[in-house]
C-alpha positions as a LaTeX table, in Angstrom:
\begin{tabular}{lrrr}
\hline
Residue & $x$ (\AA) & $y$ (\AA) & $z$ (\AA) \\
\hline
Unk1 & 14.34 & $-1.48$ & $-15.85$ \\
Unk2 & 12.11 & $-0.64$ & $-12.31$ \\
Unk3 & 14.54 & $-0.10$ & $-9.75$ \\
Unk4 & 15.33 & $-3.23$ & $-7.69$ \\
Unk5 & 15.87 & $-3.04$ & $-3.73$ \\
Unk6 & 18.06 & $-5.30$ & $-1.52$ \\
Unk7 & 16.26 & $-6.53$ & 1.36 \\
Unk8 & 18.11 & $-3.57$ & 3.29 \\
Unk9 & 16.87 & $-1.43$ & 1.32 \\
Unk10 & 13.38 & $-2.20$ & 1.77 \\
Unk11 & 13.38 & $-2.97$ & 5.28 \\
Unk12 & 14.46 & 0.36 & 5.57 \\
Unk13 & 11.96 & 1.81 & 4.03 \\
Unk14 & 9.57 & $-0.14$ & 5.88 \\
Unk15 & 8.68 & 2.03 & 8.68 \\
Unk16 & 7.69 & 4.84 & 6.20 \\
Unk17 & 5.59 & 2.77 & 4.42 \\
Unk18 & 3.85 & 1.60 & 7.30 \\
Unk19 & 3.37 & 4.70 & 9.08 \\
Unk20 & 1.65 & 6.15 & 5.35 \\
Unk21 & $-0.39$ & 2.75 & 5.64 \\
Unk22 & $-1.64$ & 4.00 & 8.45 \\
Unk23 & $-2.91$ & 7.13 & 7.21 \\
Unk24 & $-4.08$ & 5.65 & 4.03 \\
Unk25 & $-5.98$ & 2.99 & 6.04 \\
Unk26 & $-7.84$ & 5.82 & 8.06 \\
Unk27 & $-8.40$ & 8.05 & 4.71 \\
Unk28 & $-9.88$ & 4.24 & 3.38 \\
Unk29 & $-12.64$ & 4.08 & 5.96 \\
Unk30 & $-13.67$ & 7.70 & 6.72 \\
Unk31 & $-13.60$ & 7.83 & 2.82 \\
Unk32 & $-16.16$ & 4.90 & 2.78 \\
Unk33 & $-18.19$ & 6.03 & 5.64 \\
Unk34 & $-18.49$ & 9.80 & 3.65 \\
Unk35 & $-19.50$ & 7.89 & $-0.04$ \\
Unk36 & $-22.05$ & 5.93 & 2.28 \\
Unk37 & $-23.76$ & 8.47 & 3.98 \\
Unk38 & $-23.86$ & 10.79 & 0.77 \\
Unk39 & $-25.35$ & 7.51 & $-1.51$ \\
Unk40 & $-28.15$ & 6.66 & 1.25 \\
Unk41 & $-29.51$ & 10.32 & 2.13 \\
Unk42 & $-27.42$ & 10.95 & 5.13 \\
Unk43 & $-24.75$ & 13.09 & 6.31 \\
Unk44 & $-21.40$ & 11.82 & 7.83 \\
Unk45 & $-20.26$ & 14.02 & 10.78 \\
Unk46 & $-16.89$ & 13.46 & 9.10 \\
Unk47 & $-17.87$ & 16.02 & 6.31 \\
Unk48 & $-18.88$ & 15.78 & 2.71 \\
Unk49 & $-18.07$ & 16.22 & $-1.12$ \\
Unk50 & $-15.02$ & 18.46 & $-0.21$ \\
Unk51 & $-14.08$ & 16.48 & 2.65 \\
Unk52 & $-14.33$ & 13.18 & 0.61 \\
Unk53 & $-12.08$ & 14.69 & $-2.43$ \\
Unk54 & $-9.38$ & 15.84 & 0.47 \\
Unk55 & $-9.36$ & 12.06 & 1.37 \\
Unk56 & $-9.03$ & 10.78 & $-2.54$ \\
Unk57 & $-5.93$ & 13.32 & $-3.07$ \\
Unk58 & $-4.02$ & 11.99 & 0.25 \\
Unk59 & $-4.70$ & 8.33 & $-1.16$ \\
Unk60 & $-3.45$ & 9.31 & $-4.73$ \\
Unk61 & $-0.60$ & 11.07 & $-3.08$ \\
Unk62 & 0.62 & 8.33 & $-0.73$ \\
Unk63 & 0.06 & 5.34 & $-3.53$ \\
Unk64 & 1.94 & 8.05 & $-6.46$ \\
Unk65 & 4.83 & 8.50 & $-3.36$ \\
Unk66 & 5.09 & 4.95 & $-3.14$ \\
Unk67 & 4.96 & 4.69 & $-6.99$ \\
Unk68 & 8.15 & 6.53 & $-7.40$ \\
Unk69 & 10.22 & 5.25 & $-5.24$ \\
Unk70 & 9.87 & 2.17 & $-7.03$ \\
Unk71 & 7.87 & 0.31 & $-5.11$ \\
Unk72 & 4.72 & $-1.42$ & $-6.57$ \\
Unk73 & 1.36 & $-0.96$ & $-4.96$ \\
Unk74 & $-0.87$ & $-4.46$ & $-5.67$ \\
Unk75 & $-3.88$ & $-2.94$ & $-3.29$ \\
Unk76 & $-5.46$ & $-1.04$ & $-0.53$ \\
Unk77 & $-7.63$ & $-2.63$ & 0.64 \\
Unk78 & $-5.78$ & $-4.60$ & 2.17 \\
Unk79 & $-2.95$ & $-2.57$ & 1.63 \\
Unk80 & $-0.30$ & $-4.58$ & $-0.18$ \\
Unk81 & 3.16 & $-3.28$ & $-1.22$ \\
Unk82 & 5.89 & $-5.39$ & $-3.15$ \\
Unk83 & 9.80 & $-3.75$ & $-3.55$ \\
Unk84 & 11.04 & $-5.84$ & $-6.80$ \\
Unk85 & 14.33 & $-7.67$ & $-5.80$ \\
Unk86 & 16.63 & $-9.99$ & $-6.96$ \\
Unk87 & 17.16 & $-13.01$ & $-4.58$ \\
Unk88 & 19.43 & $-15.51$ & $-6.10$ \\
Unk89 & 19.80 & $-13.87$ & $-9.37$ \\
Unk90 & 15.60 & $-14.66$ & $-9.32$ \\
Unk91 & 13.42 & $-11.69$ & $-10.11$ \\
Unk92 & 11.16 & $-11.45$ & $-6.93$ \\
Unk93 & 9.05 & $-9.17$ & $-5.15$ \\
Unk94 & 9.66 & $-8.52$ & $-1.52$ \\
Unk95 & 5.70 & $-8.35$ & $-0.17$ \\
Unk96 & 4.40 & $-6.77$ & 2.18 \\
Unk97 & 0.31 & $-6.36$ & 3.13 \\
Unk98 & $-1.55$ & $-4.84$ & 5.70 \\
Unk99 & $-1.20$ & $-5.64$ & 9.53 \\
Unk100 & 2.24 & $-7.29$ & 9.24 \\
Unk101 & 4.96 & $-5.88$ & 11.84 \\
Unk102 & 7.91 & $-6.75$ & 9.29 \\
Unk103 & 9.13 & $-7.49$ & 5.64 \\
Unk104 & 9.32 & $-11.14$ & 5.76 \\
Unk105 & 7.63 & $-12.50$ & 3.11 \\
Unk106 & 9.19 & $-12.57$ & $-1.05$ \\
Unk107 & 7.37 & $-14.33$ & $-4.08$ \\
Unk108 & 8.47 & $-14.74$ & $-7.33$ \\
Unk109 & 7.68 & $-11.91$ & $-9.98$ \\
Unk110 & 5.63 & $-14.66$ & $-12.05$ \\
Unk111 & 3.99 & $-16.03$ & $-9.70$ \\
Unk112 & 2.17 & $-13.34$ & $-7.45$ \\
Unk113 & 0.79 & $-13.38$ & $-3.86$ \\
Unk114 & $-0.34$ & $-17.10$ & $-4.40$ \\
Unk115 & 3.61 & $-17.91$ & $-4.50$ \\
Unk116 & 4.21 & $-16.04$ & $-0.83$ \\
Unk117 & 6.98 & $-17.44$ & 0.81 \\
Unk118 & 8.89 & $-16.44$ & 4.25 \\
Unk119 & 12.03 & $-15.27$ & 3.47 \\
\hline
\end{tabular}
């Protein structure tokens, strides 16, 4: 069984998450900018091929981080992070996406983002 976190737990992990969101989001768009400028012709001032792969390996390594602690990465772009939980003996997912300030948010393992609810 995936490891399940009390709403402690993941709260508590939180500010590392979001902090590594952070990073990732900035990786995300310099990345994009790089594989633009390279497709069309052009040069980024942010670098090239070696510059994009460095930004690929600190995605991999923040999503694979994430990974095994448990916690289940739905996206990145937006970033969106569930921590599977138990809430009322119900198998849930604790959610949290991009641009929120807190974990506040939980939706039922079957049902998926569409099922958000506050918590």
């Amino acid at each position: 069984m995936d490891r399940l976190f009390t709403l402690d737990e993941a709260r508590a992990l939180l500010p590392a998450v979001m902090a590594e969101a952070g990073e990732l989001i900035a990786a995300r768009a310099n990345l994009a900018e790089i594989d633009f400028e390279r497709r069309s012709g052009g040069r980024s001032e942010l670098g090239g091929l070696p510059e994009l792969k460095g930004l690929q390996a600190r995605i991999e390594e923040i999503l694979s981080g994430w990974s095994e602690q448990g916690i289940e990465v739905k996206g990145i772009a937006p970033v969106l992070v569930d921590f599977p939980s138990l809430l009322d003996g119900v198998s849930v997912r604790l959610c949290w996406i991009e641009g929120e300030r807190e974990l506040a948010w939980y939706h039922r393992t079957e049902l998926g983002f569409a099922g958000r609810r506050q918590l």
